[in-house]
Backbone as CSV, one residue per row, in Angstrom:
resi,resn,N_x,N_y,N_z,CA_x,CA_y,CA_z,C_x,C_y,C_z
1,UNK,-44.588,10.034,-90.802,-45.414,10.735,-91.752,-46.821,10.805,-91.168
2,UNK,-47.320,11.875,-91.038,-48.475,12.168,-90.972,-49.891,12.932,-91.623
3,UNK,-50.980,11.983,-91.762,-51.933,12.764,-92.916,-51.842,14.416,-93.379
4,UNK,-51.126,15.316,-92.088,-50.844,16.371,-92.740,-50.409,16.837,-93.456
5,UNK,-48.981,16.067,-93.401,-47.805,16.001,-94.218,-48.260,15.506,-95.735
6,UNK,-49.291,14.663,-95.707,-49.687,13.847,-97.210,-50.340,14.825,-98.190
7,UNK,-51.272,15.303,-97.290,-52.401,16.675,-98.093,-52.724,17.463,-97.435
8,UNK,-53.372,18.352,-98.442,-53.907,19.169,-97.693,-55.534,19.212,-97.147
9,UNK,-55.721,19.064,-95.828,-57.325,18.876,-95.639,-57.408,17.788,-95.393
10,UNK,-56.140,17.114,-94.890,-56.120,16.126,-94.172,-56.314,16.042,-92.397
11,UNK,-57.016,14.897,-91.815,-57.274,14.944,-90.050,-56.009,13.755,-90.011
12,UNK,-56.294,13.901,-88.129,-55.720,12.313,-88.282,-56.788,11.268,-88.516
13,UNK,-55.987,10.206,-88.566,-56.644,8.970,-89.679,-57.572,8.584,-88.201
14,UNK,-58.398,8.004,-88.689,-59.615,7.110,-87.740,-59.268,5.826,-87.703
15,UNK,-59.397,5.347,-86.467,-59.262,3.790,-85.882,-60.481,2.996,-86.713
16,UNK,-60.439,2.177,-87.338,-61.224,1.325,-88.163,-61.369,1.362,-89.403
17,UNK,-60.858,2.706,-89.829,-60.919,2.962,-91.265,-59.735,2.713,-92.470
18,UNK,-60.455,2.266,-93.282,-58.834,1.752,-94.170,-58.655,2.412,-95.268
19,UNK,-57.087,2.604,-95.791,-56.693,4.037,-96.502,-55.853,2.817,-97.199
20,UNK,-55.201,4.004,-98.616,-54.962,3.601,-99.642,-54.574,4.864,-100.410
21,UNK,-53.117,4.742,-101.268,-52.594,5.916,-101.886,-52.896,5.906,-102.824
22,UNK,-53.117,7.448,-103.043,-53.264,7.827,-104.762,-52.836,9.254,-104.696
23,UNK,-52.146,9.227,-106.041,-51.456,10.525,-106.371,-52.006,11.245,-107.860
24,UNK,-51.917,12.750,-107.886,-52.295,12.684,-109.141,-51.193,13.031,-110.296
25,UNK,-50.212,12.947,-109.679,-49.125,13.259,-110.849,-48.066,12.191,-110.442
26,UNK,-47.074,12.290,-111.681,-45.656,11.575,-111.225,-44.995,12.588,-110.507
27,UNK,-44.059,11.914,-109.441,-43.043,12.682,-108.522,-43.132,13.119,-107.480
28,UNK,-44.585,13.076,-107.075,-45.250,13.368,-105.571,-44.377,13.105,-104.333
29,UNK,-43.987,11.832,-104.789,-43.121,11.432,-103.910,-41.445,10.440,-104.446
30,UNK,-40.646,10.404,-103.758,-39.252,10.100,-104.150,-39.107,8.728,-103.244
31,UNK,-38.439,7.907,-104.142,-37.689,6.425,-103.420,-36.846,7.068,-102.686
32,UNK,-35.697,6.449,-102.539,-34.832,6.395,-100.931,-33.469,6.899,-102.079
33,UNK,-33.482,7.078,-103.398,-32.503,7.051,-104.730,-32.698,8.550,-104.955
34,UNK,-34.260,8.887,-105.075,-34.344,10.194,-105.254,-34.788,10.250,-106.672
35,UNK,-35.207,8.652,-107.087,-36.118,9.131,-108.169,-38.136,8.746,-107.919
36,UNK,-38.337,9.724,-108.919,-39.604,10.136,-109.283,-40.704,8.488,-109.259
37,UNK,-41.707,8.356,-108.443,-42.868,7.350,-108.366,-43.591,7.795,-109.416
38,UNK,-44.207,6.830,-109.987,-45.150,6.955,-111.022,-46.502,7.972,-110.361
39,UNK,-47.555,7.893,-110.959,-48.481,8.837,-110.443,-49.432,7.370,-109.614
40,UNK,-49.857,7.094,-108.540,-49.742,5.957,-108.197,-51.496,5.903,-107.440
41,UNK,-52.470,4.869,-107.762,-54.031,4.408,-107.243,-53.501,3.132,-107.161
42,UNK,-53.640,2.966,-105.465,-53.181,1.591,-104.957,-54.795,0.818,-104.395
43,UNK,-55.287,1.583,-104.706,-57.058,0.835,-103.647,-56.764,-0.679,-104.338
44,UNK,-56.322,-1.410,-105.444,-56.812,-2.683,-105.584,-55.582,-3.754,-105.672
45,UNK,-54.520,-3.505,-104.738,-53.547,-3.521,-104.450,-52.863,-3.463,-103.040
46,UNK,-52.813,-2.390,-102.440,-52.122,-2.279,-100.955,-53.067,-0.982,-100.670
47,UNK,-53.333,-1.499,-99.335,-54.354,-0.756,-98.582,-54.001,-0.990,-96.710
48,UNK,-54.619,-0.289,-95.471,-54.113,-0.469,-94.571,-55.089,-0.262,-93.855
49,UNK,-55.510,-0.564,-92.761,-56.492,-0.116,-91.792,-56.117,0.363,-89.922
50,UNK,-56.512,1.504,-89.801,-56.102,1.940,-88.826,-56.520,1.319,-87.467
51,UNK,-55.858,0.312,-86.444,-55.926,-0.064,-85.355,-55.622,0.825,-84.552
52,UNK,-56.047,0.359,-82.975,-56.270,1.213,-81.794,-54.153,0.462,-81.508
53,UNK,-53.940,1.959,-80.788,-52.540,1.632,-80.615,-52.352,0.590,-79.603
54,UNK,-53.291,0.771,-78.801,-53.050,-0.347,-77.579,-52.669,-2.128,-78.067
55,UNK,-53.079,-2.108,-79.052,-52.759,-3.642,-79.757,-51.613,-4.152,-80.550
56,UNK,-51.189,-2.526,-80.371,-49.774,-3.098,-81.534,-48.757,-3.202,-80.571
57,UNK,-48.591,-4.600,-80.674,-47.285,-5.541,-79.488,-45.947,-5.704,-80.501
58,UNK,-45.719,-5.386,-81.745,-44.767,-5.692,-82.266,-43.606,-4.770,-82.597
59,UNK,-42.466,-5.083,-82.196,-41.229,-4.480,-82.269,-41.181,-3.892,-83.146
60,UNK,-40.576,-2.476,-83.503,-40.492,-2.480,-84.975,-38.530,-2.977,-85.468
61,UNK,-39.063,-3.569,-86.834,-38.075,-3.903,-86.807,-36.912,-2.771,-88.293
62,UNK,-36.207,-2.408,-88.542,-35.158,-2.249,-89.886,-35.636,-2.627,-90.639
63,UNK,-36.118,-1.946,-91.989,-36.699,-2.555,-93.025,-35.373,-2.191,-94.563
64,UNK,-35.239,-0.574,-94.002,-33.967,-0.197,-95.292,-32.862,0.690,-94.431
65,UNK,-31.838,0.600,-95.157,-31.036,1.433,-94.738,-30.314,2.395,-95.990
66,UNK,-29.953,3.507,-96.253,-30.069,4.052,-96.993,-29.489,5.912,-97.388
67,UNK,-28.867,5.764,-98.248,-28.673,7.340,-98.344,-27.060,7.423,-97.552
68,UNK,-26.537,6.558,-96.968,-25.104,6.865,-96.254,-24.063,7.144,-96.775
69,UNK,-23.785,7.915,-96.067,-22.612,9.341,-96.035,-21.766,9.116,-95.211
70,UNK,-20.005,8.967,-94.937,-18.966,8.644,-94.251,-18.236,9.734,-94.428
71,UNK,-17.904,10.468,-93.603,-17.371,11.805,-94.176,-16.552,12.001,-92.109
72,UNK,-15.322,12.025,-92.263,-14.437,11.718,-91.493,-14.929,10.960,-89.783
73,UNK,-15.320,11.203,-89.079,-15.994,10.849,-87.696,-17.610,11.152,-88.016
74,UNK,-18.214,11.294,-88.905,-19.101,12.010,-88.660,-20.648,10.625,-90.673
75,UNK,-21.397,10.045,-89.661,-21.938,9.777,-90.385,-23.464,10.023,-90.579
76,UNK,-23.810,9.731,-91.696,-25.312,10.474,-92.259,-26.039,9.402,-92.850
77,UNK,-26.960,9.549,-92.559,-28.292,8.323,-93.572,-29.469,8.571,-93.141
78,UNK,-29.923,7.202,-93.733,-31.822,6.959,-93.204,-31.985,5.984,-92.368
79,UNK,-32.730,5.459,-91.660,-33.083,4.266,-91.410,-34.340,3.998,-91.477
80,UNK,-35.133,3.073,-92.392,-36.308,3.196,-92.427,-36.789,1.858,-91.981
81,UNK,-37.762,2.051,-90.954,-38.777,0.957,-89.892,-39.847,0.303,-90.405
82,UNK,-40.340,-0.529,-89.872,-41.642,-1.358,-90.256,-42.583,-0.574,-89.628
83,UNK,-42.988,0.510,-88.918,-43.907,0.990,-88.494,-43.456,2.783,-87.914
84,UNK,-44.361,3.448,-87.780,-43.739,4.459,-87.015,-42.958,4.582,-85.473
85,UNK,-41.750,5.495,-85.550,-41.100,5.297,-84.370,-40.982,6.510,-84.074
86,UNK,-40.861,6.952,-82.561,-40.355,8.087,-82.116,-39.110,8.411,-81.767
87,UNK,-38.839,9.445,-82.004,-37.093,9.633,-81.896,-36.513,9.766,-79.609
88,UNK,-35.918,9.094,-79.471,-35.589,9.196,-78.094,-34.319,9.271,-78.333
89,UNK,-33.574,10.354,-77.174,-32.488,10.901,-77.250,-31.710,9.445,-76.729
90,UNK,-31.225,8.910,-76.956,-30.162,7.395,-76.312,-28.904,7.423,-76.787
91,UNK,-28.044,6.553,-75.808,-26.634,6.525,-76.886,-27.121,5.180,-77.405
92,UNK,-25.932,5.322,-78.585,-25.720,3.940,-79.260,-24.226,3.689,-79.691
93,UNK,-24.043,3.026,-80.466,-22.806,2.458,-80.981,-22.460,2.055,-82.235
94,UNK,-21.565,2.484,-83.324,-21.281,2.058,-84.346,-20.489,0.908,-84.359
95,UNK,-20.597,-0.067,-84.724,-19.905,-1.063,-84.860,-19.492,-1.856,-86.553
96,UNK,-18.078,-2.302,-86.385,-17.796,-2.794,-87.924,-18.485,-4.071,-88.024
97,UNK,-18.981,-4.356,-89.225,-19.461,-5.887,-89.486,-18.551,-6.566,-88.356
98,UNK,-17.360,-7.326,-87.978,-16.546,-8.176,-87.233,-17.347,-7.902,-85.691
99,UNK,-17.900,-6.932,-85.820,-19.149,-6.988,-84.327,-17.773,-5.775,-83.335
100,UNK,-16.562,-5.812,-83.659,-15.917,-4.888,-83.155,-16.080,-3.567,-82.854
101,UNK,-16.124,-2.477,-81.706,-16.550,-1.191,-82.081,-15.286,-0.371,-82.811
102,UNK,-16.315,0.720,-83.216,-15.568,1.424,-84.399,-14.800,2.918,-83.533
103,UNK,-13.870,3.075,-83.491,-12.785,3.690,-82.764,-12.886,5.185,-83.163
């Protein structure tokens, strides 16, 4: 997600400066369910401040998983991260809980 994406007349965010959501209606935005957020002023509550990228050493890790769809060979979802990630073309592997791969 990017400040563009949030509003309109939005830049990108500045290194040192700290942000905080507010909406002015309900529904702006949707949980991972697809229902409606309250109309939401987080300043005295959750807030974030923008660091220089060079400092962020931490993995990101799986925070939700979500929205999945099994529909014959072919599966669908979300995966949502602790931080932003970029998409790189890689293989991977489905595997069943038993750690076995999935055939």
């Amino acid at each position: 997600m990017t400040p563009a994406s949030l509003c309109v007349g939005c830049s990108e965010l500045v290194v040192g400066t700290t942000y905080f959501l507010r909406t002015g209606t309900a529904g702006v935005l949707l949980d991972a369910a697809g229902n409606e957020l309250p109309a939401l002023d987080t300043r005295d509550y959750w807030a974030f401040e923008v660091d220089y990228v060079t400092n962020d050493t931490q993995t990101p890790e799986v925070v939700f998983v979500g929205g999945v769809v099994v529909q014959s060979f072919t599966v669908e979802g979300y995966i949502y991260f602790s931080e932003y990630v970029t998409v790189v073309t890689a293989p991977f592997s489905l595997r069943a809980c038993s750690g076995l791969p999935v055939s």
